[in-house]
C-alpha positions as CSV (number, residue, x, y, z in Angstrom):
1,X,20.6,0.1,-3.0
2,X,18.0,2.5,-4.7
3,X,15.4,-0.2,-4.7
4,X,16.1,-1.0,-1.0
5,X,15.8,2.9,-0.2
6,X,12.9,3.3,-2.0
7,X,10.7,0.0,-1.3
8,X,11.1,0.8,2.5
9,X,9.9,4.2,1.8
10,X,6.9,2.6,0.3
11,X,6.3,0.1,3.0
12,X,5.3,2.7,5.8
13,X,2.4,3.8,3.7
14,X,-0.4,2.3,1.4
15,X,-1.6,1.9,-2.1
16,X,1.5,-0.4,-2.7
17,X,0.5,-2.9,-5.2
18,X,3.0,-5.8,-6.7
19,X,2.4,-7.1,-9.9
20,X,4.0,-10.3,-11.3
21,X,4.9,-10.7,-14.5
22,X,5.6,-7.9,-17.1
23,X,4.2,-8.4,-20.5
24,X,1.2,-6.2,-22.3
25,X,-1.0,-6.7,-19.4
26,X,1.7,-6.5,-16.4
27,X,2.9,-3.4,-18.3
28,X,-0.7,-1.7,-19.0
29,X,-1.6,-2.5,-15.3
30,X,1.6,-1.1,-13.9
31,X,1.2,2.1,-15.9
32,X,-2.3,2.7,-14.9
33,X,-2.0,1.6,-11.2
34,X,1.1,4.4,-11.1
35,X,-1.1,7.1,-13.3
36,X,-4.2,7.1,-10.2
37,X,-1.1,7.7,-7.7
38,X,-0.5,3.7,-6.7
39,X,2.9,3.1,-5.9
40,X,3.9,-0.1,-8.1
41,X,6.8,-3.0,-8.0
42,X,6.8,-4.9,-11.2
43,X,8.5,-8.1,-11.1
44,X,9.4,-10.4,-13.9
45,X,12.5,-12.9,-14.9
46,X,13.6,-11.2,-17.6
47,X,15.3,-7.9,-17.6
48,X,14.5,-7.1,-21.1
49,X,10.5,-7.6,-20.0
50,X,10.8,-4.0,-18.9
51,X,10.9,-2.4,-22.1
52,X,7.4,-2.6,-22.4
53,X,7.0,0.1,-19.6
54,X,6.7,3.4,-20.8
55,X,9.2,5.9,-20.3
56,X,7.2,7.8,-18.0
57,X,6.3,4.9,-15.5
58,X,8.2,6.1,-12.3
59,X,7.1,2.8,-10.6
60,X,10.0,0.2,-9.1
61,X,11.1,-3.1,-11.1
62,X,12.3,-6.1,-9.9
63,X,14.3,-8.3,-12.2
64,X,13.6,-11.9,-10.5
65,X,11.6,-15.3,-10.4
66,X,8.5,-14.9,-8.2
67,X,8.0,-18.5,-7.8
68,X,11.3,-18.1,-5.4
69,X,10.6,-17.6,-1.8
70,X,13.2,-15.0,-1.6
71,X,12.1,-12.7,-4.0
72,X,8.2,-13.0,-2.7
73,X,9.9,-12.4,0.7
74,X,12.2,-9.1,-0.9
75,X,9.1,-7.3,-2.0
76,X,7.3,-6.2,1.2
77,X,4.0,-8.0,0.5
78,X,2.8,-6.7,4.0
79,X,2.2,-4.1,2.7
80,X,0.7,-4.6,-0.1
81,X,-3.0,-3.9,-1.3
82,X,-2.9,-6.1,-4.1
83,X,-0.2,-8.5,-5.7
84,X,-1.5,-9.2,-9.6
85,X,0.1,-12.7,-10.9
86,X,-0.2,-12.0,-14.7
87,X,2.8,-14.2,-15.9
88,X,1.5,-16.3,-19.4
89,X,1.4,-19.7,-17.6
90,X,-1.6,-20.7,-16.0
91,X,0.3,-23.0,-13.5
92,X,2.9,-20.8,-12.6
93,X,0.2,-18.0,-11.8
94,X,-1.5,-20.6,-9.4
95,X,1.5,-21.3,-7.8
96,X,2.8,-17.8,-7.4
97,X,-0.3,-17.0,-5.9
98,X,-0.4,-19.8,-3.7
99,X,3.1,-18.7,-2.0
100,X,1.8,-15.1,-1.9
101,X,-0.8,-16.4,0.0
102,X,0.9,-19.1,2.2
103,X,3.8,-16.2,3.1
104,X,0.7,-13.6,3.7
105,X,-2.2,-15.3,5.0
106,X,-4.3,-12.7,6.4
107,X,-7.2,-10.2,4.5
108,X,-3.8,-8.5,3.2
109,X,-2.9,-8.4,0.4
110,X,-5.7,-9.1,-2.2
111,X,-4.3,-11.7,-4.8
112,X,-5.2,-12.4,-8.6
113,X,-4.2,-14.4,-11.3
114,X,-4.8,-14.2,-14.6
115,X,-6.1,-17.7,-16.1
116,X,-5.8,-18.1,-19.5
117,X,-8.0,-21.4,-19.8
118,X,-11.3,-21.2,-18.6
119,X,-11.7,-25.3,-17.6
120,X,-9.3,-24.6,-15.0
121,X,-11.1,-21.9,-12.8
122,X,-12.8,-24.5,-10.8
123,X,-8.9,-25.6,-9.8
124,X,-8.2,-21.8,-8.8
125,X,-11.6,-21.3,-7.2
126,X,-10.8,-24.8,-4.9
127,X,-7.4,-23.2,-4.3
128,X,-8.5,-20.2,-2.7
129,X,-7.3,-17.7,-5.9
130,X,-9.7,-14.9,-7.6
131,X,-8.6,-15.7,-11.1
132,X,-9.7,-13.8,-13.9
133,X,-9.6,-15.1,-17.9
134,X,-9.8,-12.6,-20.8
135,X,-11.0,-14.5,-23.4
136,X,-14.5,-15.0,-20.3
137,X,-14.6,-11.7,-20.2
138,X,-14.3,-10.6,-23.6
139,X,-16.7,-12.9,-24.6
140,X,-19.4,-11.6,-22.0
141,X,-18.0,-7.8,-23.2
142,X,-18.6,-9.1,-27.1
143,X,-22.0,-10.7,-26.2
144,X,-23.2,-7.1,-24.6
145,X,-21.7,-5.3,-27.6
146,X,-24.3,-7.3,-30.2
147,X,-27.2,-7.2,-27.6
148,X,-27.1,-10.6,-25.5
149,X,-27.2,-11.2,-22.1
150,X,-25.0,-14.0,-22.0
151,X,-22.2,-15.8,-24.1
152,X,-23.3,-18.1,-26.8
């Protein structure tokens, strides 16, 4: 009842950002969204996902499969600025972010997916989905470090 209470607190204002998927980057991004005054709803599967939080994140979590039209449909995505699929499977990123967008298809809310291998960007780009991929971007980040303009 708490969640309810509080998520339709959240939806009559802004800065509400959902985030799928609660491992070291779900967890880092939740934290810091919440520390510049974002309210946050972290969902993920597994209950025990959580415990990567801090204790001090005051955000909401949502213990729950995001691929399932009823959760998606739970969270308020409305009113979302952003929904952040950062699950560790490229395909299930796609397709979360693919319901996000078929339930919401307006400007709101902004989606990305993390995409762990590079090849398949093109797929995501054909889809419609900003995707980002760390190992791209820490090789650009690595490549500026010793002085190149570009990956090898």
């Amino acid at each position: 009842m708490e969640f309810i209470r509080r998520l339709t607190k959240v939806l009559r204002g802004e800065n509400y950002y959902v985030i799928i998927g609660c491992g070291r980057l779900g967890a880092t991004l939740a934290e810091q969204l919440e520390a510049a005054g974002k309210e946050t709803l972290i969902i993920d599967k597994n209950q025990s996902a959580f415990d990567k939080l801090p204790d001090t994140y005051g955000g909401m979590t949502l213990t729950g499969d995001a691929s399932e039209l009823a959760v998606l449909k739970r969270v308020g995505l409305e009113s979302a600025e952003g929904v952040i699929v950062v699950t560790n499977n490229d395909n299930m990123n796609a397709m979360i972010a693919q319901l996000v967008r078929e339930l919401q298809p307006g400007a709101r809310p902004r989606i990305i997916a993390r995409l762990y291998e590079p090849g398949r960007e093109v797929v995501y780009r054909e889809l419609g989905i900003t995707s980002i991929c760390p190992s791209e971007l820490s090789a650009r980040e690595i490549s500026k470090f010793l002085g190149e303009d570009e990956p090898w």
